[in-house]
VOGU-3710 file (C-alpha; in Angstrom, 3 decimals, decimal comma):
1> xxxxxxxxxx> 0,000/0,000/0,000  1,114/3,078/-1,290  2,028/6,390/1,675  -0,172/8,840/2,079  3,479/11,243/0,662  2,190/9,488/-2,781  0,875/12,160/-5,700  -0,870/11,440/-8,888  -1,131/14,171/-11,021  -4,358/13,784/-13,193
11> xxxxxxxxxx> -4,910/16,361/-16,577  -6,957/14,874/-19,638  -9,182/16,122/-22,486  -10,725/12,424/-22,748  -12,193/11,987/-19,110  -13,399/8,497/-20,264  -13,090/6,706/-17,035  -11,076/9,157/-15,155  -13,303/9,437/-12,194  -13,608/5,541/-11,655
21> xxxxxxxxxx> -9,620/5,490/-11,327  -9,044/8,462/-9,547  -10,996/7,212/-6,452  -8,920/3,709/-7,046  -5,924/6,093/-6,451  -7,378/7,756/-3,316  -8,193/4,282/-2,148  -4,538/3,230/-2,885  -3,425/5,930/-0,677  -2,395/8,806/-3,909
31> xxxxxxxxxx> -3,147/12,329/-3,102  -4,984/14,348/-6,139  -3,100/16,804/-8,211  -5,178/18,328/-11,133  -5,610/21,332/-13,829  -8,974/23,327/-14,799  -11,486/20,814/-15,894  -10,543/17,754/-14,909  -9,692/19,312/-11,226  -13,927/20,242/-11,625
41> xxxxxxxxxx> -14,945/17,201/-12,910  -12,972/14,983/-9,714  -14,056/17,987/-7,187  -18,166/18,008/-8,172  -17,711/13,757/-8,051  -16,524/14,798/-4,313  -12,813/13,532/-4,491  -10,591/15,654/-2,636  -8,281/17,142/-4,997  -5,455/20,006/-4,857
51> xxxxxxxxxx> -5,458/22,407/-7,706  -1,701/22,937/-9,315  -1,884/26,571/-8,552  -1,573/25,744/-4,732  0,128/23,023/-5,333  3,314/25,372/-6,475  2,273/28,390/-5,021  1,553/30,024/-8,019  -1,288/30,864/-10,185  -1,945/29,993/-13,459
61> xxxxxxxxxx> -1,491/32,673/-16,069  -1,779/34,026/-19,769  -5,014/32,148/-19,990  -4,180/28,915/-18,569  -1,277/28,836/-20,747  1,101/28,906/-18,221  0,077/26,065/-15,057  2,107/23,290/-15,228  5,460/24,355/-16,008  7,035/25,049/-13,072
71> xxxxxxxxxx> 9,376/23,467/-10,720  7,404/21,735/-8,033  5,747/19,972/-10,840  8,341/19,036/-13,192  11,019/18,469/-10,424  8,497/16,201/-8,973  8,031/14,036/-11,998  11,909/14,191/-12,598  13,433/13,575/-9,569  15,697/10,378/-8,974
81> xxxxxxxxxx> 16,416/8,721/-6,127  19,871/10,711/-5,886  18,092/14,424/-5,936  16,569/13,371/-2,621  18,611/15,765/-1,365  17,614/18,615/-3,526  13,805/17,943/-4,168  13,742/18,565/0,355  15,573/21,133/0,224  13,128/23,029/-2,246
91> xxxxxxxxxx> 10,025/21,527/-0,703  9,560/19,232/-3,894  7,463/16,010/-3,584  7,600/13,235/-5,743  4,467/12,430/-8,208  4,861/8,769/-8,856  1,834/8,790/-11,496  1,093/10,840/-14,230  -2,308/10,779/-15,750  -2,374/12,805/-19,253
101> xxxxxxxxxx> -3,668/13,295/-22,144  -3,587/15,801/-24,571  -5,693/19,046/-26,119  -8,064/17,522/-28,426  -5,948/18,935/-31,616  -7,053/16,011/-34,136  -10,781/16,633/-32,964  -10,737/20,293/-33,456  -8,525/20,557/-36,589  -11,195/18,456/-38,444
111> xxxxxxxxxx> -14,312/20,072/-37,719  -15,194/22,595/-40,919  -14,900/25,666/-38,663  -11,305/25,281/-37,741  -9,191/28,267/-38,286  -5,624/28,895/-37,262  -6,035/31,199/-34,417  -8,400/28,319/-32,687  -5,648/25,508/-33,935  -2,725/27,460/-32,153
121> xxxxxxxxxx> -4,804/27,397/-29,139  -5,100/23,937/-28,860  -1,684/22,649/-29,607  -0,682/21,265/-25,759  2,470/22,505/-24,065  2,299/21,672/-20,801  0,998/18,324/-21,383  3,790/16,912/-23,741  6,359/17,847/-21,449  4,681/16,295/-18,346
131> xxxxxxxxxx> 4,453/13,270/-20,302  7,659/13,449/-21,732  9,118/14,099/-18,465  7,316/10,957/-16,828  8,215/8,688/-19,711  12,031/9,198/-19,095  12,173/8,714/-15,899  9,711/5,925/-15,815  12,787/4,142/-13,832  10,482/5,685/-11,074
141> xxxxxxxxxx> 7,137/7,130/-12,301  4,122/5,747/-14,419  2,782/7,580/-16,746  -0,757/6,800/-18,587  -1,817/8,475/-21,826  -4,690/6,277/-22,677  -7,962/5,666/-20,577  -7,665/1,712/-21,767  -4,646/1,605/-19,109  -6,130/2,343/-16,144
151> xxxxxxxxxx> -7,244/-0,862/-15,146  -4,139/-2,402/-16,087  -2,804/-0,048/-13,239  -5,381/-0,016/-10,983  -4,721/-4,058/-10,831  -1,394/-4,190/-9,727  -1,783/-1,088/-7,429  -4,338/-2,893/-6,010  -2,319/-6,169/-5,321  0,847/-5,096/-4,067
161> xxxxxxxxxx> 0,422/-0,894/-4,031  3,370/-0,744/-6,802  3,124/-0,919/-10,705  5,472/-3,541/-12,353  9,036/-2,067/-13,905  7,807/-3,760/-17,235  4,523/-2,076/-17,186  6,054/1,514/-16,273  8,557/0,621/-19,313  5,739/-0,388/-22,025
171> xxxxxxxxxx> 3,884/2,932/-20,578  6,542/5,318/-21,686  7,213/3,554/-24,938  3,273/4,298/-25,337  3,531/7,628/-24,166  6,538/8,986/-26,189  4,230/7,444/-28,949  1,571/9,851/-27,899  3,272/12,790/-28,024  5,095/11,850/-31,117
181> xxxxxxxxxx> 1,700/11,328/-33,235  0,762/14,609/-31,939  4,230/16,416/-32,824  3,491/14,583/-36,246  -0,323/16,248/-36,203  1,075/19,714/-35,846  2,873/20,053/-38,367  1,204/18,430/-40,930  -2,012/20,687/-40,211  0,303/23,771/-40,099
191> xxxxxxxxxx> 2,572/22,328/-43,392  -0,862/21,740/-45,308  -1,736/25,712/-45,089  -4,610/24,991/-42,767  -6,746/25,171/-45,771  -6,154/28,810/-46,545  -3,934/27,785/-49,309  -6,145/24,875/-51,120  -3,266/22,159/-50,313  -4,685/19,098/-49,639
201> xxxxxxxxxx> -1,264/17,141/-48,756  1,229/18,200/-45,968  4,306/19,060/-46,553  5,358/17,559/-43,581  4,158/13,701/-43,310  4,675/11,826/-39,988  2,037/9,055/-39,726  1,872/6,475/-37,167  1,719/2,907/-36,904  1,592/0,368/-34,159
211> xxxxxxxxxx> 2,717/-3,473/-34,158  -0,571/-5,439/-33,967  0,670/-8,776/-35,402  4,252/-10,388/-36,006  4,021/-12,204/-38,867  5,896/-15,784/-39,210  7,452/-14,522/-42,426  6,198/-11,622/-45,182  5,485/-12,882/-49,048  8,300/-15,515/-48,973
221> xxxxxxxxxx> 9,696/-16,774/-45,961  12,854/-15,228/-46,219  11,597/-12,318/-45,562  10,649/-10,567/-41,941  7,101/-9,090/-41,551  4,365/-7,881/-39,158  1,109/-6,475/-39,674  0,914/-2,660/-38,100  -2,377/-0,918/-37,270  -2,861/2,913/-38,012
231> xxxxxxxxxx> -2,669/4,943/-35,230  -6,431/6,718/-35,339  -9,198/7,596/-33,130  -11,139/4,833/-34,764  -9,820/1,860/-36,225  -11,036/0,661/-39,483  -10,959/-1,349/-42,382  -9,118/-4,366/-42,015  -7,204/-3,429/-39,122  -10,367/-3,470/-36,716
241> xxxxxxxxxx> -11,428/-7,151/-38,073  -11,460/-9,545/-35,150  -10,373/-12,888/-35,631  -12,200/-15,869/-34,393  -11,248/-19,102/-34,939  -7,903/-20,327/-37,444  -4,139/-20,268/-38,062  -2,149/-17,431/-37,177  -3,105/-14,648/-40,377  0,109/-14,480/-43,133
251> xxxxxxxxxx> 0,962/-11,407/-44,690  -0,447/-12,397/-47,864  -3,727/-13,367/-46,257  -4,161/-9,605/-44,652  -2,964/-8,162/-48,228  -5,789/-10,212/-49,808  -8,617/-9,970/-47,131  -7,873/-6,145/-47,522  -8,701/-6,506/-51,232  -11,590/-8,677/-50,328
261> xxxxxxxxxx> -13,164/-6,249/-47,512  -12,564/-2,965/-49,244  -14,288/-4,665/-52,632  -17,467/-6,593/-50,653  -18,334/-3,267/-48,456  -19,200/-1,407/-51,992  -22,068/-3,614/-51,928  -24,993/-2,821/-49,603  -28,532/-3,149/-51,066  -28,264/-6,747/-51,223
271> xxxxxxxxxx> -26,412/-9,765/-50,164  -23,048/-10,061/-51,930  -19,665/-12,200/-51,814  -16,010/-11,107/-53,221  -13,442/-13,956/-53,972  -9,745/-12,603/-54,089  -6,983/-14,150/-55,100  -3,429/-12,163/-54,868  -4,775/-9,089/-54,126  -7,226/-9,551/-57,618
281> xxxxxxxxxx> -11,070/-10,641/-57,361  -11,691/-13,303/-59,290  -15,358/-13,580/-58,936  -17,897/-11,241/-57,650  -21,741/-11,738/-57,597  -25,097/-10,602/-55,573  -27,997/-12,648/-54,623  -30,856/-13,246/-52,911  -28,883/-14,764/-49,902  -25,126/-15,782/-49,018
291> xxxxxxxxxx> -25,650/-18,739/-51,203  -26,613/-17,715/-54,281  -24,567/-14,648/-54,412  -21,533/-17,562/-53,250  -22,232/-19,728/-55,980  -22,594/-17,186/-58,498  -19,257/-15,598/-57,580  -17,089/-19,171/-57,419  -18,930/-20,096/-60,572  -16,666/-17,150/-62,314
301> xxxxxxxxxx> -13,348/-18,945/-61,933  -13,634/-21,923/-59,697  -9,811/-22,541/-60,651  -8,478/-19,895/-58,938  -11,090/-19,795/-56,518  -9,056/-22,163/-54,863  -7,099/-21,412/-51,590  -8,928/-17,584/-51,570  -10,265/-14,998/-49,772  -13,907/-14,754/-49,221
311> xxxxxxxxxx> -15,712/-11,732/-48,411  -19,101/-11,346/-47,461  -21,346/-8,084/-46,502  -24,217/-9,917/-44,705  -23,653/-12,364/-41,319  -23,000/-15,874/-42,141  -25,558/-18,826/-41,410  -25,322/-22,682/-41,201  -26,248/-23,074/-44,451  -23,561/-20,787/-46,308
321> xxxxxxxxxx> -20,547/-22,164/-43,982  -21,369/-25,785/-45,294  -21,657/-24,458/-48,512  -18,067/-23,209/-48,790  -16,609/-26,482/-47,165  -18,440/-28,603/-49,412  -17,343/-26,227/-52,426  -13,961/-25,695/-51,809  -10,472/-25,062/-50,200  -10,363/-21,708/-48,384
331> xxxxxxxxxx> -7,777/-19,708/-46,451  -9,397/-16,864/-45,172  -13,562/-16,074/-44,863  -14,798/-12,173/-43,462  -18,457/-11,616/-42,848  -20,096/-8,739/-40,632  -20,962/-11,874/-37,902  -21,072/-15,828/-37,898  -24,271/-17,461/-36,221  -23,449/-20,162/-34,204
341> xxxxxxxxxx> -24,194/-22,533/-36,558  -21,472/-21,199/-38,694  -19,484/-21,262/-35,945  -19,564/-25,003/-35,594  -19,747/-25,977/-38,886  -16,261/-24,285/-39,526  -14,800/-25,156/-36,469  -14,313/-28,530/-38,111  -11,981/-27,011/-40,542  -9,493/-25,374/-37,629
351> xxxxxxxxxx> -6,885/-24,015/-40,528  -9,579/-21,842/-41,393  -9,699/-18,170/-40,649  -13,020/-16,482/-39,596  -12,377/-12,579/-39,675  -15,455/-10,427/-38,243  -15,248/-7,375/-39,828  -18,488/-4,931/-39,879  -16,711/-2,152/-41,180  -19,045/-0,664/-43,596
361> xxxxxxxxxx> -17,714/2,772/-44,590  -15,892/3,928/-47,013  -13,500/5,799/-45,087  -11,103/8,374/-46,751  -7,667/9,348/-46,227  -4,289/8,877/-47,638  -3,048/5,515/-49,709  1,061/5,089/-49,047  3,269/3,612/-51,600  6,548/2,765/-50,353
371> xxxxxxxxxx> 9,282/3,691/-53,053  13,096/2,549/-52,766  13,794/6,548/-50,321  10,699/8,148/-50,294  7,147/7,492/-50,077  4,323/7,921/-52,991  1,304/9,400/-51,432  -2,497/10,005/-52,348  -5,930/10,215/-51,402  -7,636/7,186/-51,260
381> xxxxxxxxxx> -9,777/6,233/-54,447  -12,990/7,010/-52,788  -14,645/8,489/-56,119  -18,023/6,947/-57,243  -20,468/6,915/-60,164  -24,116/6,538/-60,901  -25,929/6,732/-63,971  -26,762/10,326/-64,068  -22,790/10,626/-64,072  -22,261/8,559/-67,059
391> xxxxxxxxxx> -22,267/9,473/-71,013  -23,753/7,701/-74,165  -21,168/7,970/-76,716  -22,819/5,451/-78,980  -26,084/5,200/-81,589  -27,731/2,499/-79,240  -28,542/3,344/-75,438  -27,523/0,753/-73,040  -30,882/-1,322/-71,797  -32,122/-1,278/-68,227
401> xxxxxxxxxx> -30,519/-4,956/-68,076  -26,993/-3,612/-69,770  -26,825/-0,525/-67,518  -27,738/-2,913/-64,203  -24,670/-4,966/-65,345  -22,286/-2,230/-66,638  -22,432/-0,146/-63,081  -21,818/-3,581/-61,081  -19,044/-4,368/-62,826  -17,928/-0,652/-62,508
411> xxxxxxxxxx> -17,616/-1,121/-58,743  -15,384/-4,568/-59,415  -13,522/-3,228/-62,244  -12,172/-0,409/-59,689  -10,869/-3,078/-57,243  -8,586/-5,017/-60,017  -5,454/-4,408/-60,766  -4,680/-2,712/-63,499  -5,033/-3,114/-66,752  -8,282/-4,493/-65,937
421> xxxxxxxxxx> -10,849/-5,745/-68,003  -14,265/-7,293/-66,075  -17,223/-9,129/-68,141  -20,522/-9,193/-66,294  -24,088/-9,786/-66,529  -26,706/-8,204/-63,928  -24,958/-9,278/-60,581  -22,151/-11,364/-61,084  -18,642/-11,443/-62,983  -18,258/-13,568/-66,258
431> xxxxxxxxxx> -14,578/-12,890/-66,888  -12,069/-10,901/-65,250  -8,793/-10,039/-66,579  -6,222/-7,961/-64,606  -2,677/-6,730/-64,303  -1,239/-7,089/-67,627  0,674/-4,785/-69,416  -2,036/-4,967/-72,499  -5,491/-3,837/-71,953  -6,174/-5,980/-75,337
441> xxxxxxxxxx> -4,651/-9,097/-73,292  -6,745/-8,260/-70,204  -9,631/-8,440/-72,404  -8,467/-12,030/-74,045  -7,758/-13,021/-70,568  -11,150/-12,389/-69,363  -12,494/-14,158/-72,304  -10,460/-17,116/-71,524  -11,919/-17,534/-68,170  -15,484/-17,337/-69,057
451> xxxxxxxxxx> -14,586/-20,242/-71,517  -12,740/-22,261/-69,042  -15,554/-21,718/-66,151  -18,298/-22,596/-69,012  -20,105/-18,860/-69,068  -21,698/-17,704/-71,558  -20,906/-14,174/-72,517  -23,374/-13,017/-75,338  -25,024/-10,069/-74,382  -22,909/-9,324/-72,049
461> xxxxxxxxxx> -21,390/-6,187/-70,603  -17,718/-5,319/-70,359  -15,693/-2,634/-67,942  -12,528/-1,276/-68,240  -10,942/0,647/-65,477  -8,886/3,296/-67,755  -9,562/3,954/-71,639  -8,769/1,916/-74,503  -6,065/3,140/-76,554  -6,964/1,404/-79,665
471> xxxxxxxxxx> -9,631/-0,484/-80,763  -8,713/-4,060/-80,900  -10,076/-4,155/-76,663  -13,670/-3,186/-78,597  -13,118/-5,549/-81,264  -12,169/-8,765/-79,008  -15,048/-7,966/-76,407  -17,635/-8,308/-79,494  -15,837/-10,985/-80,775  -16,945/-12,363/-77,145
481> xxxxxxxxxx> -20,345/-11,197/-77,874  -19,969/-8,462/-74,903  -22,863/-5,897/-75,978  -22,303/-2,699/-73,929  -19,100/-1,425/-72,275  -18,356/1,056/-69,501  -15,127/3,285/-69,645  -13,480/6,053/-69,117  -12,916/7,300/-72,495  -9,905/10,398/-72,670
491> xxxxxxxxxx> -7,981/8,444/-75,327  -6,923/10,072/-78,578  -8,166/7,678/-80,421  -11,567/7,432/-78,819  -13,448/8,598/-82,071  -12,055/4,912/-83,388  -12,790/2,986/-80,150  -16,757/4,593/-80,733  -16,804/3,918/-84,126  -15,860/0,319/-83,533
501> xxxxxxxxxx> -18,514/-0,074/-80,910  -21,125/1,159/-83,732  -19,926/-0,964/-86,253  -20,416/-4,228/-83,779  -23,769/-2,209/-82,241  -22,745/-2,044/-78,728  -23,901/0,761/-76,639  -20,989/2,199/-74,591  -20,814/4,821/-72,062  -18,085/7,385/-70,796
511> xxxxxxxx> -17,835/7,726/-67,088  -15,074/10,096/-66,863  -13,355/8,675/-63,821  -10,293/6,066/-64,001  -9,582/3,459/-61,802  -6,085/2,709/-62,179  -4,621/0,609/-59,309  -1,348/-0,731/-58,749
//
């Protein structure tokens, strides 16, 4: 049990659970010290608490910006075991716990109102250099920047009135983190022109990321890999999937089940299922249910079907999870939830990975690149299309059927890598051809695996995620008997590519976006 001499100094903007620990503290024998609002919120909870201002004797000035820094706090969170001496001779007690987190700059940066007087005002200076100062001499103090700590803390105060070195040393690491990300927040609001100047990229980049899974090797075992989660207020995408049953995830399986969630979650009307193989779909379909929109989708290319990535928008039942053992070989399967029917069923394939993901938004934000000394950065391809959007180019309009299939396969085309070429019908893929050099050979790729998988393609639709540059991509798709096609269009030659789709009587429609992904 902690003596009464004890201090924990407590001063957060997120007061999620801060009144809960502070009375563990009192109970664990800690005296109060505490700034502005949080000293208000622990007084009107009736804690005793002593303000900082009488605390060192001195009042807080310029606003409040001026509270902290001073000697009797800073010398107190310092202080080793040889400036005993010194810290009685000034009157300085030790604070052995420093609760803190910082102005809400993220928060308030983002909201549309933001200007740069009210930005300035809420970059934290006393806060970063309390924690700063805890985290280096966590040898002797523990320092908590995150509300999801305290009951780590409050456990082993609780059970022998001291928290572990290890835990004070995994604290700091977290809290130089902290401040770090926050550093890195600064100046990329401040580098970006705070919007006066139109920029929409920093000039300063300093994102962070934190280990969430070491990896047994990355895409060949020779090589050393983990898996790290964005730093944010709210985790997303893959990242905040939850695993529930399966082999420890690979790095190829995240890099595919990325391609798998991000593709499925365009989907939303209606049940659908994404199959992804390297990073590519290779069949996509809705349905009335799981099943049919499964089927559908593995029907595309059962070939390389094999050993994928499933992706599902709607929960999983019974029925669907027998379905996909029966059908096939699977590494990975994501779904918004798994009854426990599914459950069961899959438990009797162990290997296999259930990922509950009900991430549903489309969230934006920046896409990295890592190049050999530097970094290739842009905004995430968040741009969509509807028909209003799109443009008849040729002498037939597209029929209600053709422009039902043509805006599906929009939505897949966008997810393959390019050049990619998709063949469709209403609600499912037919053919899909992807990362080649050619867009002509994406096209005769596609065409190839609607022959192998048995599908019929007459009258069937055709998307293309970037123009065609000649007109031999037209000439194979009819060749196909593809009867509409959704593009881009921008090429130089697009008076030939149009004049080829009249000559075979396709419709065809400009969208004026490009979906190029690499």
């Amino acid at each position: 049990m902690p003596s009464s001499n004890k201090y924990a100094l407590i001063s957060v903007s997120d007061k999620t659970g801060i009144k809960e620990f502070a009375q563990q503290l009192l109970d664990s024998g800690f005296k109060l010290l505490s700034t502005g609002g949080t000293m208000k919120l622990l007084s009107d909870a009736g804690l005793a608490v002593t303000g900082i201002s009488e605390h060192t004797g001195f009042p807080e000035i310029m606003d409040g910006r001026v509270k902290t820094l001073h000697p009797r706090v800073h010398g107190g969170i310092l202080g080793r075991e040889q400036d005993a001496g010194i810290m009685q001779a000034r009157d300085i007690p030790a604070i052995d716990l420093v609760i803190v987190n910082l102005y809400p700059f993220e928060a308030v940066t983002a909201a549309g109102d933001c200007n740069l007087e009210v930005a300035i005002e809420n970059i934290d200076i006393g806060g970063p250099a309390m924690v700063r100062a805890a985290a280096k001499n966590h040898a002797r103090v523990t320092v908590v920047v995150d509300p999801a700590d305290y009951a780590r803390v409050s456990n082993e105060l609780s059970t022998d009135g001291m928290v572990a070195v290890q835990t004070r040393f995994e604290l700091a690491i977290k809290a130089f983190a902290h401040t770090a990300r926050y550093d890195g927040l600064v100046a990329a609001y401040l580098s970006r022109g705070n919007g006066a100047t139109g920029q929409k990229l920093p000039g300063y980049l300093t994102p962070q990321f934190h280990a969430q899974l070491t990896l047994r090797y990355g895409e060949n075992p020779h090589q050393a890999a983990a898996f790290y989660a964005e730093v944010a207020a709210t985790p997303s995408g893959i990242a905040a999937a939850r695993q529930l049953q399966g082999k420890a995830l690979s790095y190829n399986n995240i890099n595919d089940a990325d391609a798998a969630l991000e593709c499925v979650k365009q989907f939303t009307q209606q049940p659908a299922c994404v199959i992804v193989k390297h990073a590519n779909p290779c069949g996509v379909a809705l349905g009335s249910d799981n099943n049919e929109a499964y089927l559908n989708a593995f029907a595309t290319d059962p070939v390389s079907s094999f050993g994928g990535i499933i992706a599902f928008n709607r929960s999983l039942d019974t029925s669907i999870a027998r379905t996909i053992i029966e059908r096939q070989f699977v590494e990975v399967v994501i779904a918004p939830g798994f009854s426990d029917g599914a459950l069961e069923a899959f438990a009797g394939k162990p290997n296999v990975r259930l990922l509950c993901s009900d991430d549903g938004q489309d969230v934006s934000g920046l896409h990295y690149q890592r190049v050999s000394g530097g970094l290739l950065v842009q905004e995430k391809d968040t741009a969509r299309i509807g028909r209003d959007d799109c443009r008849c180019v040729t002498d037939r309009e597209p029929s209600e059927a053709e422009w039902s299939a043509m805006l599906f396969a929009w939505k897949v085309v966008r997810m393959a890598k390019s050049n990619a070429i998709v063949y469709a019908a209403p609600g499912r893929t037919l053919g899909i051809g992807a990362g080649q050099m050619s867009r002509v050979d994406s096209a005769r790729i596609a065409r190839w695996k609607a022959a192998d998988a048995e599908l019929e393609l007459t009258g069937a639709v055709m998307a293309s995620d970037a123009f065609f540059p000649f007109r031999d991509g037209i000439d194979t798709a009819a060749s196909a008997g593809i009867k509409a096609v959704i593009q881009p269009g921008g090429s130089m030659r697009d008076d030939e590519v149009i004049a080829a789709a009249n000559e075979h009587g396709m419709a065809m429609v400009f969208t004026g976006i490009r979906h190029f992904r690499h």
